[in-house]
N, C-alpha and C positions, 0 to 999 in steps of 0.2 A: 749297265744294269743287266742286260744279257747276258753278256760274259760272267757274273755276278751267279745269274739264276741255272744257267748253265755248269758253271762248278758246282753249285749246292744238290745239283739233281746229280753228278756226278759223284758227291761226295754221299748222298742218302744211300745212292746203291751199294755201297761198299758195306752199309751196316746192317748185321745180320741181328734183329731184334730180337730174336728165338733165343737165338745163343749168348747174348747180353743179359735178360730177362733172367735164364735157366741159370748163370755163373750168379747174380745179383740177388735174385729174388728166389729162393728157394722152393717156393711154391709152383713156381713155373718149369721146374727141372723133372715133366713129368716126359713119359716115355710117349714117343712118336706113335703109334701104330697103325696097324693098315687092315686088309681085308676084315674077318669074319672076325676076329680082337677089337675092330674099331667100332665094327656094328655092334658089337655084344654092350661095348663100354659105353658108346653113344646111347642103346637101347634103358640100358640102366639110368646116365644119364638126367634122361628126357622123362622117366618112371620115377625119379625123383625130386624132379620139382613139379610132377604132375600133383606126386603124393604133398609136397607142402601146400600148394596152390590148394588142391582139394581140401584140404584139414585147415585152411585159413578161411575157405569160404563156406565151408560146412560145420566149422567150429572143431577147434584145437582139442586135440586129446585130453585125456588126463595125463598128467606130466609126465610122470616114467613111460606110459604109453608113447606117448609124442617121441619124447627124446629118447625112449629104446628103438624105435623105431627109425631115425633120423639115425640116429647112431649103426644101424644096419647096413645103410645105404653109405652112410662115410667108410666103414672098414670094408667092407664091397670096392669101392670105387680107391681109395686109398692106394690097397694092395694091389690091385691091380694097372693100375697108371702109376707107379711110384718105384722105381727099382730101388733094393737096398743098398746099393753103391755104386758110385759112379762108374765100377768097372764092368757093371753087368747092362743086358741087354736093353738099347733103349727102343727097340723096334717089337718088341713082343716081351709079353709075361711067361713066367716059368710055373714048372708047377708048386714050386716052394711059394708061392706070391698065391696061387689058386688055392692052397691047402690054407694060408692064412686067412685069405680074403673069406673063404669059407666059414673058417673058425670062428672072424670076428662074426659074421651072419648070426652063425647060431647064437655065440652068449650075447648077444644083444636081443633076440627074437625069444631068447630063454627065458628072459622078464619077461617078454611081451605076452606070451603065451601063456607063462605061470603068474600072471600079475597076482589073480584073486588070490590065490594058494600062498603067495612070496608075504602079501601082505597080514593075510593070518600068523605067518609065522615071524613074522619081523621084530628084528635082533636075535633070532632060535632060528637060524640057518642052519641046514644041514650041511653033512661033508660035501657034496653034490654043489651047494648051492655056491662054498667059499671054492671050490675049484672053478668052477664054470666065472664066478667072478673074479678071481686072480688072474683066470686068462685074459680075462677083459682088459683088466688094468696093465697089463702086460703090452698085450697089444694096442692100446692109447698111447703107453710109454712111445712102443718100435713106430708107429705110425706116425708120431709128432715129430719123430728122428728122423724121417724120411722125407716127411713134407715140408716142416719148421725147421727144422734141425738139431742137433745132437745138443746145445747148450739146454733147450726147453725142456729136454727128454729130463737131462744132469738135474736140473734143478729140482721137478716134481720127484725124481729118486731121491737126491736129498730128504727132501720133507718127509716122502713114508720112511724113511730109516729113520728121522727123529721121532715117529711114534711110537718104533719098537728101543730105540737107544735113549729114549728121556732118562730113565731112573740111572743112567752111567753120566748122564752133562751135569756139570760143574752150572753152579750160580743160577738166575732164574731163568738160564734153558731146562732146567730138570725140573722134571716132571714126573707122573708114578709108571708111566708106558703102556703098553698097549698090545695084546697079541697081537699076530697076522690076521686070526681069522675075525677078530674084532676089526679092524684096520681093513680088512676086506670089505667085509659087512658094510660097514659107515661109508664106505666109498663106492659100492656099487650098487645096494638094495637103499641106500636113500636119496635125498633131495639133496644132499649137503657135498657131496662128492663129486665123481665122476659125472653126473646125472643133474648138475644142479644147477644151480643160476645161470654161469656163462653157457653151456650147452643148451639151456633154454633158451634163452634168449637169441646165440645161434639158428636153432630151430624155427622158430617164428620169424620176427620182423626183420633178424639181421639176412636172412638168406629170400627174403621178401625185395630189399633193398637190392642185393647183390643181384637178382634177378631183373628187378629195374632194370637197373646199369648195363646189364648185358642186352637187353628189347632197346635200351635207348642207343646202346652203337649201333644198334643195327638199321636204327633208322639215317645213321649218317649224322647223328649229333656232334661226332668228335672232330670229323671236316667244318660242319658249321660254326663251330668254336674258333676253330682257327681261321674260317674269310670271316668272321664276326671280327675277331681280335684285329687282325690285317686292316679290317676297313678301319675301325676305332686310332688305331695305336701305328701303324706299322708307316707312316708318313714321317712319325713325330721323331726327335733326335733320340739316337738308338730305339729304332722302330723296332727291329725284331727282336730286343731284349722285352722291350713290355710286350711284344705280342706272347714271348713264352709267359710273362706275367698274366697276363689276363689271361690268355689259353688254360694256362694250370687251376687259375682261380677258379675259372666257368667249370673246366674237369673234373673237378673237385666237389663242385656239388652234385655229382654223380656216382663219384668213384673215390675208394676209401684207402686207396695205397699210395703207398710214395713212390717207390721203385716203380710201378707199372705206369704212374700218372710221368714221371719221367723219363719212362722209353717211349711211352704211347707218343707225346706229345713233343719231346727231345730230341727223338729220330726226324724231326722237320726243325724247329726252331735252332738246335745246337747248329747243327752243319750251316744254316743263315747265316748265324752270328758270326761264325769264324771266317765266313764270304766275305762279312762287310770288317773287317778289322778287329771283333772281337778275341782277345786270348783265349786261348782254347781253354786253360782252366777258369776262367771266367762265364763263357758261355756257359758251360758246364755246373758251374755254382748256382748262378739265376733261373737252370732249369729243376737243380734239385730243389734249392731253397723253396721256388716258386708250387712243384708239386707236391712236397715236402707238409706244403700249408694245407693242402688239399683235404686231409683228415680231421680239419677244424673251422671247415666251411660248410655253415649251414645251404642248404638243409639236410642233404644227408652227409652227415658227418662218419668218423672213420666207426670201426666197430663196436671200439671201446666206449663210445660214447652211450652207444643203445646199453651194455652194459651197466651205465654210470647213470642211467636211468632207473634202472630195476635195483642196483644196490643202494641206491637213497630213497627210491619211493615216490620219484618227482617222474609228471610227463616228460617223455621226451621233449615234445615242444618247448618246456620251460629248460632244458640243458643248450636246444639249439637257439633259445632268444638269447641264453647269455655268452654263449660265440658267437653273435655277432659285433660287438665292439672289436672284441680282441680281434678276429680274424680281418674286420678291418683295415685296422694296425698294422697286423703283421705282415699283409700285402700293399697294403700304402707303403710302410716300410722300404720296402722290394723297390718297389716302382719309384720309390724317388732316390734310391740310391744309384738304381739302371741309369737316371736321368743324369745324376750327376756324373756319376761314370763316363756317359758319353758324353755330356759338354766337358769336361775335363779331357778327353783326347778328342775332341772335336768330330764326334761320330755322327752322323748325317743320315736322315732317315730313308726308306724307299722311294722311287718315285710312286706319284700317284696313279700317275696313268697305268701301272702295272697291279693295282692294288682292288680288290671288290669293293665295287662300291655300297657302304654302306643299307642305303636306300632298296637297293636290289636285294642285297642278302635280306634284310628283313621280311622284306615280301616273298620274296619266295621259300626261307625256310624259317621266318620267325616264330611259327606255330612249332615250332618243335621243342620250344621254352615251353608249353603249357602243359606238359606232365611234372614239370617243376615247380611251375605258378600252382598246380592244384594239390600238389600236396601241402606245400607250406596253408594254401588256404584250408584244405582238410584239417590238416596238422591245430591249426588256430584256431578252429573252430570246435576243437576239442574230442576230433576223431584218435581212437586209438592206431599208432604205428603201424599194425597191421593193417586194418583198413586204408590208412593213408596212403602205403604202398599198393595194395591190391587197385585202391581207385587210381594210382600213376599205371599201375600195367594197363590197367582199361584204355587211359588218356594213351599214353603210349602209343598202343594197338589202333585206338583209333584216331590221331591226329596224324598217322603215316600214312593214312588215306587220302589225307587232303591234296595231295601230289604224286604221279607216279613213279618219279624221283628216290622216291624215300618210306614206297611201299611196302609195308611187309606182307610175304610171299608163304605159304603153309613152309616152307621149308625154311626162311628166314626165321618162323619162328620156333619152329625144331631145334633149328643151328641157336638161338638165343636160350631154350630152354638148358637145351646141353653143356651151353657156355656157362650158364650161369651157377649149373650145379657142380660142377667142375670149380669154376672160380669159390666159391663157399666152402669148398675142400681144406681150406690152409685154414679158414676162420673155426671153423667145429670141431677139429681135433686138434688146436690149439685149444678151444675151451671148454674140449674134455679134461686137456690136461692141466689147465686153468684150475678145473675145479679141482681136480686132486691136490693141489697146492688148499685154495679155498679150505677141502676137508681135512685137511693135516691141521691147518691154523682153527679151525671152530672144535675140532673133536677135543686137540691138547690145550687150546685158550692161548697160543704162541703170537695170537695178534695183541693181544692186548698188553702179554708181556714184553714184545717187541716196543711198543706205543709206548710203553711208560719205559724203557729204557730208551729210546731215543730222546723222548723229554729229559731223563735225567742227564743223558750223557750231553746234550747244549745248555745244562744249567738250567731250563724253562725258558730258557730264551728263545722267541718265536723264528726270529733269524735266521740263526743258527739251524734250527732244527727245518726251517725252509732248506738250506742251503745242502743238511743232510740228504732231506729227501729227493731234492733235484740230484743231487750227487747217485745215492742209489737207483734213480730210474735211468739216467744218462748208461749207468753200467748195466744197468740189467738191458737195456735195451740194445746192448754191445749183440747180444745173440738170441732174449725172448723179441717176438713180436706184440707190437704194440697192446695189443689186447691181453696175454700172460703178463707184461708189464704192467698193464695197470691196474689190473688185478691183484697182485703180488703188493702190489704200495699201497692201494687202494685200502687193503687187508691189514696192513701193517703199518705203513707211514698217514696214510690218511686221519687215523683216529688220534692219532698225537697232536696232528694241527688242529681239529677237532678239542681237544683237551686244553689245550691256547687259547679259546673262545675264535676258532677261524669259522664261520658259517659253512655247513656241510658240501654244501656246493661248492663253494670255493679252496676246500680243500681236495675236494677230487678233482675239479679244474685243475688246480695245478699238478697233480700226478700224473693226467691226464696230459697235458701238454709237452710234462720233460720226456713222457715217454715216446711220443712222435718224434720230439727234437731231437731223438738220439740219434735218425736216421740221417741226419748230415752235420753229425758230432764226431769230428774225429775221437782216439783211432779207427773204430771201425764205423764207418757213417754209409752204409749201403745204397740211399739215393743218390749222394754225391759218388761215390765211385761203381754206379750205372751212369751216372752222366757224365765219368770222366772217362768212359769205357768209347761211350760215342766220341767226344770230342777228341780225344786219345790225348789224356792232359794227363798231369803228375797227381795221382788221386788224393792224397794225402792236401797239398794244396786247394787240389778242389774242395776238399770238404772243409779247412780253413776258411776258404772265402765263402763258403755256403753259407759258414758260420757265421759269419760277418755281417752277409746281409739279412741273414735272418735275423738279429740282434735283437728285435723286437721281441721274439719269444723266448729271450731269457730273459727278459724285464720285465713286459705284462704280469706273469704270474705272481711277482714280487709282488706287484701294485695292487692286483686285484683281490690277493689274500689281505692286502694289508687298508685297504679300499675297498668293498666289494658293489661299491656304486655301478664299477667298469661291467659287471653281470648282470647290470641292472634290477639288484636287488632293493625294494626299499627306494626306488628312486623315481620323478615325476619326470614326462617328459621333455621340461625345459633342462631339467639335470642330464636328463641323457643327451640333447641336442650339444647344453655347453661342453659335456665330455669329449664326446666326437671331436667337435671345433677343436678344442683344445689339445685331447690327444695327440689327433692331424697334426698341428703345428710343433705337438713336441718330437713327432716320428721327422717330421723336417730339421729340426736340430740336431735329433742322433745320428738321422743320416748323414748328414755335412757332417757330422761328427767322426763318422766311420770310413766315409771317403776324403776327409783332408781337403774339401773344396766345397764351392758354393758358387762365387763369381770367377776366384781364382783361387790359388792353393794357399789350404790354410797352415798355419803354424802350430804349435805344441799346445798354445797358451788357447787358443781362437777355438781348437777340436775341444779342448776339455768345459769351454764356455756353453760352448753348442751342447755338448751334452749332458753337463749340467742344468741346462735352461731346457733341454727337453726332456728330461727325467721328471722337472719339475712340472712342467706343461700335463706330461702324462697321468702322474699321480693327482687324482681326484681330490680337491681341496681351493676355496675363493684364496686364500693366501700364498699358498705354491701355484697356482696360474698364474696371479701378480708378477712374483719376483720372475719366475722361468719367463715369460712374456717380456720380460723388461731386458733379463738378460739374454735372448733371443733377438731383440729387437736391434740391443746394440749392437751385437755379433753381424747380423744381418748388414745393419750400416755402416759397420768398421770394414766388412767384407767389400760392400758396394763401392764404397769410398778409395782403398784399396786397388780393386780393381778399374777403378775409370781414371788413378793414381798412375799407373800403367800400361792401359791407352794413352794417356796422352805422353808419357815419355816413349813410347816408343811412334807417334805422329810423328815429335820434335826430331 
């Protein structure tokens, strides 16, 4: 087991996180800098989450104020941490990058300044007003190209050409069209644009959250995650697969990315697994799959969720009480496919004597749970998001006191402010350019034309028109981030489920969920190939098996639109208790379903039992528990029987 622990510290060095991150995660491909560049950017920075914090505790602007304001500090910090390509300098800004970064300042600060004057004249812009906002929207495009990437940029160009090319499209894409400086207007002097929902919501609670997440590394939560996970899981057969299970789940309720929850916590678990016998695209799959979940675990959940709040009108807290079944699921899932996995090649857990013990890790950093315990309790007591979060930075700040271990330091918390506004860079000019999508669809009515041609094109079949829109977020998620994805469907494929009799909720759920799954959906599955990057496996396989395990979350959302018991809508809670139960036992089926084993390996006829009887286990209903529980149960005992069939001719 030393020889063991000795490779894996051997094999961590070798992985350069930075440079994994930057190839993977787009967001993180910002420019290194040093001296008087680094102070200047750090100063901004730390000025800009001073400025959220303040305008959360002092009370949120008027909206264009807020988010012209926010929007300053993004194109500021943007252009100058973000080279235009990869061929240019990553150790300092040019001045092409200063002249931008500039630009975007001013026309963001140009609402701000002219609010009263803009709004007098609103829709009777002058020349002044459509230039100064064309550059904006310009600059939203080049910056989402830089940070996001060039599909986000393509897409939102799309959309404003269909406003000036409607009266030229064929069938009910045409429409009468739109000037520019109309098309300007609606996108940068209102609510509905550039300036609107996603960028709000950005503004506030979502970059409240992100700031969390960064106070709560600092206090060393990401280590206690992991000697948590180790003491729990890491005995058990294939120990260090559940620990990146569990690891990712705990992570998760922190942290709202796939790709970063799978280098953070992958660059320790990946290199383990492949110590103890794990295949490298294996290991690889169980940590993307595992972080992958991470954006659908309450209680803070990924971006899109806070969004999926404001465009239905429901508290947060009621979007994250109905992930909690599913996410459940999805990581039960995981965990008992890991399980079979390793009894199926006879994988053996760590020793104990090597392991934290339990008992210790809680005492001495279990309080570090309780900026998470006091939101959810905030959250449930019917505090707004903002509040909830602002009361976790408190907790935060002050449960790192309780040991000096894990104290934060006036400079620890500099370094978290800086982090955190940094980290919120990818989310707000994604949902600037979110919204410009958003005001293409409400200015031309393209969502609702979209919705009634996607019913018609599946006949009104609800089905089908599921299978559509999971199809469309899987590709759009090929190259938007999750949050311009769900946006995009949200806008367009949502109201069609909607128009089926699907409950509102349960039609953004599920938009809401294909577009995370895209991230270890081959072809391009970007958690799965950062995690095949570490394990250095065949990425394309990786993101098959990722697939695999995650199986969970291309079924739940069938079920729950077609159910929506599983969101606990509508439902008592002896109905949610039987769900659970029963769910459980059906994720037990699929999974022996997807790994071909149980006792021993199963057959063609045995895999299609199994998961037949756990589809039916899973779907909400007293008559499909029945039958799926019976044919579960057989399975079960034909497997048992089977297998001690087995032992004993190989005794003889």
């Amino acid at each position: 087991m030393n020889d063991d622990n000795l490779n894996n510290n051997q094999i961590k060095e070798e992985i350069n996180v930075d440079d994994i991150m930057a190839k993977f995660d787009k967001e993180s491909a910002y420019r290194r800098l040093s001296g008087k560049q680094m102070k200047f950017v750090s100063l901004i920075a730390i000025l800009f989450s001073c400025f959220q914090l303040y305008t959360s505790l002092a009370g949120i602007l008027p909206a264009q104020l807020q988010r012209s304001i926010h929007l300053a500090f993004v194109f500021l910090l943007v252009y100058l941490m973000y080279p235009a390509s990869k061929k240019m300098r990553k150790d300092r800004f040019g001045k092409l990058d200063v002249f931008l970064a500039v630009l975007g300042v001013f026309t963001a600060l140009y609402l701000t300044f002219n609010f009263e004057s803009l709004l007098l004249r609103a829709g009777d812009q002058n020349t002044l007003d459509i230039i100064i906002g064309g550059i904006a929207i310009l600059l939203v495009l080049e910056g989402s190209r830089r940070v996001v990437g060039l599909p986000i940029a393509i897409i939102a160009s799309v959309f404003l050409a269909y406003g000036v090319l409607g009266p030229y499209l064929p069938g009910f894409l045409n429409h009468r069209g739109y000037s520019v400086a109309r098309i300007v207007s609606h996108m940068y002097y209102t609510t509905e644009g550039e300036l609107g929902i996603p960028l709000g919501v950005a503004a506030t609670f979502i970059f409240l959250f992100i700031l969390l997440g960064s106070f709560l590394e600092k206090t060393g939560i990401g280590a206690f995650f992991i000697d948590l996970a180790n003491s729990v899981a890491g005995f058990a057969a294939g120990g260090p697969a559940k620990v990146a299970v569990l690891t990712s789940a705990l992570e998760g309720t922190i942290s709202g990315s796939s790709v970063a929850n799978t280098v953070g916590s992958g660059s320790f678990t990946i290199p383990l697994m492949k110590s103890l016998g794990y295949k490298p695209e294996f290991a690889a799959a169980v940590e993307a799959a595992a972080s992958t979940g991470g954006q659908i675990m309450p209680p803070i959940m990924g971006a899109a969720a806070f969004l999926m709040a404001e465009f239905i009108g429901v508290p947060y807290a009621q979007i994250a009480k109905a992930a909690i079944i599913p996410a459940l699921l999805y990581f039960t899932g995981i965990w008992i496919s890991v399980h079979l996995e390793a009894k199926k090649l006879g994988m053996k857990g760590m020793s104990k004597d090597e392991l934290p013990r339990l008992s210790k890790v809680m005492r001495e950093r279990g309080y570090l749970f309780l900026p998470l315990i006091g939101i959810v309790y905030f959250l449930v007591e019917g505090s707004t998001p903002v509040r909830a979060a602002l009361y976790g930075l408190g907790l935060a700040v002050a449960t790192s006191y309780i040991r000096k271990s894990t104290r934060l330091t006036f400079k620890n918390i500099l370094e978290a402010l800086e982090q955190g506004a940094k980290n919120a860079l990818g989310v707000s000019v994604a949902c600037a350019c979110a919204g410009i999508i958003v005001g293409t669809i409400t200015l031309t009515g393209l969502g609702l034309k979209l919705g009634n041609g996607l019913v018609s094109l599946s006949g009104g079949n609800l089905i089908l028109t599921l299978i559509f829109t999971m199809i469309t977020s899987l590709i759009l998620g090929m190259g938007a981030p999750t949050t311009a994805n769900y946006v995009i469907t949200a806008t367009i494929a949502a109201p069609a489920l909607v128009m089926l009799n699907v409950p509102v909720l349960a039609a953004h759920m599920f938009t809401f969920y294909f577009g995370i799954i895209a991230d270890i959906t081959p072809p391009v599955a970007l958690a799965a190939f950062a995690g095949s990057a570490i394990a250095k496996s065949n990425p394309l396989q990786t993101g098959i098996t990722a697939s695999k395990l995650a199986i969970a979350a291309f079924i739940i959302p069938y079920i729950f639109v077609l159910n929506p018991a599983m969101l606990m809508i509508d439902t008592t809670p002896f109905e949610v208790i039987l769900i659970i139960i029963t769910s459980i036992t059906g994720m037990f089926g699929i999974s022996a379903s997807m790994e071909g084993y149980l006792f021993t390996h199963a057959n063609k006829f045995e895999r299609i039992a199994f998961l037949v009887g756990g589809v039916l286990l899973i779907y909400p209903g007293a008559i499909t528990d029945i039958i799926g529980f019976v044919i579960i149960a057989i399975s079960f005992l034909y497997q048992k029987n089977k297998a001690n069939k087995k032992i004993d001719n190989e005794y003889i």
